[in-house]
N, C-alpha and C positions, 0 to 999 in steps of 0.2 A: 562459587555461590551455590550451596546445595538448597534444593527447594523445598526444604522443609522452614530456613529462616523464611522464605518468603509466603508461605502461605497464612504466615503471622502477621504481616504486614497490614497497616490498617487499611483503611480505604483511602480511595485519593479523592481529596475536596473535589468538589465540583466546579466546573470552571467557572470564573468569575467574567460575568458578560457587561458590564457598565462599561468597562472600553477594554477596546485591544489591547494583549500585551504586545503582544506582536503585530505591525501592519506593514503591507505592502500596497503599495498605491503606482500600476499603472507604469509598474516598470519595465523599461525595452532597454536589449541589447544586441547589438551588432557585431559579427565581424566580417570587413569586408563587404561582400554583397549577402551572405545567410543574417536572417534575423536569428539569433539563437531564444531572446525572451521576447517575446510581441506584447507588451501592454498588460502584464500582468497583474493583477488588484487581489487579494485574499487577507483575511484576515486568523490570527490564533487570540484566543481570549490564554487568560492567565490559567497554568495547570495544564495545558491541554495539548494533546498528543496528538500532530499530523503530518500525512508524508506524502511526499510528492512522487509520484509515479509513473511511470514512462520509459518507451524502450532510449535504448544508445542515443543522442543526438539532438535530444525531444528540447533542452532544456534545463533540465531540473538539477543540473549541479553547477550550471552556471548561475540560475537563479540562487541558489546555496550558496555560493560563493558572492555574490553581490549582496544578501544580505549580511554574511560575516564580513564584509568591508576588503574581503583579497582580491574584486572586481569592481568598475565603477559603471553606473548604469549612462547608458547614454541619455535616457530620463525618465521620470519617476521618484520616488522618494520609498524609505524604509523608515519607519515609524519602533520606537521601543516606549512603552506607557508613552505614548502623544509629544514623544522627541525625536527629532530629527536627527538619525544617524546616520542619513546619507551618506553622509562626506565625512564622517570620523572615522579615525585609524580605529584596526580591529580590535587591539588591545584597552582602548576606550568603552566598546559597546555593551560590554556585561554580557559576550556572548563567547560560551565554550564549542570549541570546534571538533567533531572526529572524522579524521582523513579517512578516505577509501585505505590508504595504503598503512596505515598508524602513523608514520613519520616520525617515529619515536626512535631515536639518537644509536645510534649502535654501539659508542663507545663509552656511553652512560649508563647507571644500573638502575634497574625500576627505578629506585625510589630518586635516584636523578634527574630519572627523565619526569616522574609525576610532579617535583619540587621544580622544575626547570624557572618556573615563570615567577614564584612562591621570593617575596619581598619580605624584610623584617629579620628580626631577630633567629639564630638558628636555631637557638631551642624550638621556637612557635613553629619553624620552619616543619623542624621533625616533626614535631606533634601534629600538623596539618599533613605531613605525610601518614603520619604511622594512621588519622583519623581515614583516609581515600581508601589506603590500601584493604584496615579493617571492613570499610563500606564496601568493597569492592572483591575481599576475601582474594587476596593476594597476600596475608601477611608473610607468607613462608618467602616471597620471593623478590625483598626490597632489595639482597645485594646481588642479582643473578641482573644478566646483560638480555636483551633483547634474541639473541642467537640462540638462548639458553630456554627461550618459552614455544609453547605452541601458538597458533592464531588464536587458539581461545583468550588466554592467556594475554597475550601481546595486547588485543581486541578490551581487556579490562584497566590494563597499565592506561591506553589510552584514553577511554575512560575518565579515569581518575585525575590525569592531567587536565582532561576539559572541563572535567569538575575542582581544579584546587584552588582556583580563583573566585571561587562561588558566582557564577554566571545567573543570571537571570534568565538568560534561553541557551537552549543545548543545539548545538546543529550536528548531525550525522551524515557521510556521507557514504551510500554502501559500508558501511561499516564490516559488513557478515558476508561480502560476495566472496570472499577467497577462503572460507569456511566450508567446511565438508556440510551435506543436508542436517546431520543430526545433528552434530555440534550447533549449526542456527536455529536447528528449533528450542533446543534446548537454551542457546544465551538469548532468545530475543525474550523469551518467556522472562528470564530473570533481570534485561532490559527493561521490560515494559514495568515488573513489580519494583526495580530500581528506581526508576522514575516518576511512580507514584506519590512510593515513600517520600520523595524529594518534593514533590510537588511542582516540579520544575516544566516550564513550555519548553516540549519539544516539536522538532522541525526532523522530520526524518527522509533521506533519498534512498530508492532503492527503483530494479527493474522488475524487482518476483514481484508480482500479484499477491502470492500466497503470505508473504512477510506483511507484507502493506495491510492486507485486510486480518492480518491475528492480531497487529502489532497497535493500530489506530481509532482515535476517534472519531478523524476524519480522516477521506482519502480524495488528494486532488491528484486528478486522471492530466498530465500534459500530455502533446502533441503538438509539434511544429512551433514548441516555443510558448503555446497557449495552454490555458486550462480549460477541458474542455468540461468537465465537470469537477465540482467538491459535492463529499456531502459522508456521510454517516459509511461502513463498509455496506450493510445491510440496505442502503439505497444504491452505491452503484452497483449492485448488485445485481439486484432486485426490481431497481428503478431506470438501467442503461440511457443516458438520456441524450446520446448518441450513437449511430450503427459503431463507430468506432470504439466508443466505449461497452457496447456490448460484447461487441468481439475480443476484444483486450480483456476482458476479466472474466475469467471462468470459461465454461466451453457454452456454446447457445447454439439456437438452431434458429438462425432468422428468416422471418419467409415474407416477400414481400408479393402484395396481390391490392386486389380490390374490396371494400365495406358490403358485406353479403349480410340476409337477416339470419342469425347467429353466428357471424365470424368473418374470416376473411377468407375468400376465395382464391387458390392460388394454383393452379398449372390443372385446375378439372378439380381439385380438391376443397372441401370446406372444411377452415381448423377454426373449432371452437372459440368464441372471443367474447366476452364482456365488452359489446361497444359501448364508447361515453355518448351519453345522451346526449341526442342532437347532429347524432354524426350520418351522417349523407351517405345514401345507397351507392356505392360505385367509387366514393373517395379512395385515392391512393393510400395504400397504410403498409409501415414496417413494422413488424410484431417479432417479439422474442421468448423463444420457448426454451427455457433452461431443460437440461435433459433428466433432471430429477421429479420436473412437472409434468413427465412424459409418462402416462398409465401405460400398461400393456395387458392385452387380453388375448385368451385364444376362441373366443365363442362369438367373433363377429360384434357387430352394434361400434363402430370405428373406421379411422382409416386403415384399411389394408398395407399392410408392408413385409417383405421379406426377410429375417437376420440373415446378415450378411457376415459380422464380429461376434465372437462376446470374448470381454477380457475380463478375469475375476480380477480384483480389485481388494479384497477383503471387506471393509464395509457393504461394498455393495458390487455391482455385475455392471459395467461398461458394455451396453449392445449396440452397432452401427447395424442400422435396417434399410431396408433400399424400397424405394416408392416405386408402381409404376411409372412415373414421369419420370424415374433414374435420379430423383432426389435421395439424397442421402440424409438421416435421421438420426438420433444422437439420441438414448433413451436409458439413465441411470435406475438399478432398482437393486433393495435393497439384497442381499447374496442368501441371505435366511430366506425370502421369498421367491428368489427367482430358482433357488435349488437348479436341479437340473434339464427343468423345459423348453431353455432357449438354446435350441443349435441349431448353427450352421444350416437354409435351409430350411427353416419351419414360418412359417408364415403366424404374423401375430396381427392385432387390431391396434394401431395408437388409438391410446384417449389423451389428448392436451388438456389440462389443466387449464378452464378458462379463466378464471380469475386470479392464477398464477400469471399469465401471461402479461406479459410490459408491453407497451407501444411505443417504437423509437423513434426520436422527434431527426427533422432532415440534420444534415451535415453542414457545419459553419460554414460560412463563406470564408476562402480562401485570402 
C-alpha cells in the first residue's frame, strides 16, 4: 500500500450517533478467582474507530474476544445496531477478526487463506478474492504461502480475510506488536486510511500508547479489567482523569500538594495553577504537568531547579532537572530553542504552564 493511493482517499463520514453500532453493556468475566472484564459498558457509533488500551493482563483482549463470540461473558450483553449477539456463534455476528498471531494457514496460499470462509460460486469466489487483495495491494502475492511474506505482508493477507465476508465491525487484536517500529508506523498509517475508505467500525487492542493515540478516535484506557477512562486522544491526554491514566500515557510530572492562592503548594514550592472556582484554600489536589508545558528560564522570576539530563531527541531536548526537595522534573523544549544552554549543572527557573495544567480526579475504588 504505497501512500500516495491513500492520500486520495476521501474523507470518512462522520460517525453516525442515533444509536450504537456497536454496544457493550456491563460485561464481566472470570477466571477462577481473577476478574479479567469487571462490568464493562462502552459504546462505538457507526464508522468509528476505538481502541482499547492497556498493559499485559488489563483485559482488553479478553474483552475482544467476548465481543467476537470466541468467549462467553459470565454477564452482560453485546449489542450490534440493537441485536443481541451475546450468545451467537462468531460466524453469525458480521464481525471480522485480526489475531495477534495472523493464524493464517501455512499450507494455504494467500489467496487461500483470504477466500477460506468465501461461500458461493468460484468465479465470484476469485473475484472477491482478486477485489481484498487489490484493496489491500497484495496482488503480486495470491499464489506465494504464508512462509514466503514478511509481517508486513502476512499483517495485510489477514486483513483481507477479516474483510472478505464484508463485516460490519472489524476487531483487531495487536495486530502490529511483532512488527519492527517503522514498519508499524508506517502500516497503521495505511490501516487507519483503509478503514475510512471502508467506513467500517473498528475496535482495535494494543499496549503502545503511541499506536492507540495516532491510530484513534477514541481511546479507552483499561486497568484491572475496567475502563478507567474513554474519550477523544487529545482528552486523555490532556485531560488524565485518573493518576493512573496520567501516568500511562505520555511522560507527566504529577505533584501532589495543597490549594494555595495561585496554585498548588507542594514540598516549600508553589506550581502555578488555574484553580476552579470555588475551590478551598488548603484542599488536597493532584495536578499534572506534561513536560512540554514546562517553560525554562535562566534569569530567575520561577522555580529554581538544577539540569541533571538533556537527551537530544530531534524535535525537541528531553531535560530531567532536580528540585531542591530532590524532586525530579521532566521539561520538553523545542532543540531549535534549547540549542546549546542546558548542560549538565546549569541551573534553570521552571515556569509551569498554568492553564496547561490537568487536575487528576482520586483513584476508583477497588
Amino acid at each position: 500500500m504505497n501512500d500516495a493511493s491513500f492520500t486520495r482517499a476521501p474523507a470518512r463520514p462522520a460517525p453516525q450517533e442515533s444509536r450504537p453500532h456497536l454496544a457493550v453493556r456491563a460485561v464481566s468475566k472470570a477466571y477462577e478467582r481473577h476478574r479479567a472484564v469487571d462490568a464493562v459498558s462502552f459504546d462505538l457509533a457507526k464508522g468509528e474507530f476505538v481502541t482499547l488500551l492497556g498493559d499485559s493482563g488489563c483485559g482488553k483482549t479478553t474483552l475482544l474476544r467476548i465481543i467476537a463470540g470466541f468467549a462467553r461473558p459470565d454477564a452482560g450483553q453485546v449489542l450490534r445496531e440493537g441485536e443481541d449477539v451475546t450468545h451467537m456463534a462468531p460466524a453469525r455476528r458480521r464481525m471480522g477478526f485480526v489475531f495477534q498471531s495472523y493464524a493464517l494457514f501455512p499450507t494455504k496460499t494467500v489467496a487461500q487463506n483470504i477466500g477460506f470462509a468465501l461461500a458461493g460460486p468460484r468465479a465470484a469466489r476469485a473475484r472477491r478474492i482478486e477485489e481484498l487483495a487489490h484493496l489491500v495491494e497484495i496482488d503480486a502475492l495470491l499464489e506465494r504461502y504464508p512462509h514466503e511474506l514478511s509481517g508486513g505482508q502476512q499483517q495485510r493477507v489477514a486483513l483481507a480475510r477479516a474483510l472478505a465476508s464484508d463485516p460490519e465491525v472489524l476487531l483487531l487484536d495487536e495486530p502490529m506488536s511483532a512488527l519492527d517500529a517503522r514498519i508499524r508506523v508506517k502500516l497503521r498509517g495505511e490501516l487507519r486510511a483503509l478503514v475510512d475508505r471502508l467506513g467500517i467500525t473498528t475496535l482495535y487492542v494494543t499496549h503502545d500508547q503511541e499506536e492507540a493515540l495516532a491510530l484513534s478516535d477514541r481511546v479507552a484506557v483499561m486497568r484491572h479489567g475496567r475502563i478507567e477512562q474513554i474519550g477523544s486522544p487529545a482528552d486523555v491526554y490532556h485531560r488524565p482523569a485518573t493518576r493512573f491514566v496520567a501516568g500511562f500515557i505520555g511522560l507527566s510530572n504529577l505533584i501532589e500538594g495543597r490549594a494555595v492562592a495561585g496554585g498548588i503548594e507542594a514540598e516549600g514550592v508553589v506550581w502555578p495553577l488555574a484553580l476552579p472556582a470555588g475551590m478551598a484554600p488548603g484542599a488536597a489536589l493532584t495536578v499534572v504537568y506534561r513536560p512540554e508545558h514546562v517553560g525554562l528560564a535562566t534569569d530567575g522570576g520561577g522555580i529554581p531547579a538544577t539540569v541533571e539530563s538533556v537527551t537530544f531527541l530531534g524535535a525537541h531536548v528531553r531535560l530531567t532537572l532536580r528540585l531542591a526537595s530532590g524532586r525530579a522534573v521532566i521539561a520538553d523544549r523545542p532543540s531549535f530553542e534549547a540549542g546549546g544552554q542546558w548542560r549538565r549543572g546549569t541551573v534553570a527557573w521552571l515556569r509551569p504552564d498554568p492553564l496547561r495544567a490537568a487536575l487528576v480526579g482520586p483513584e476508583p475504588a477497588s
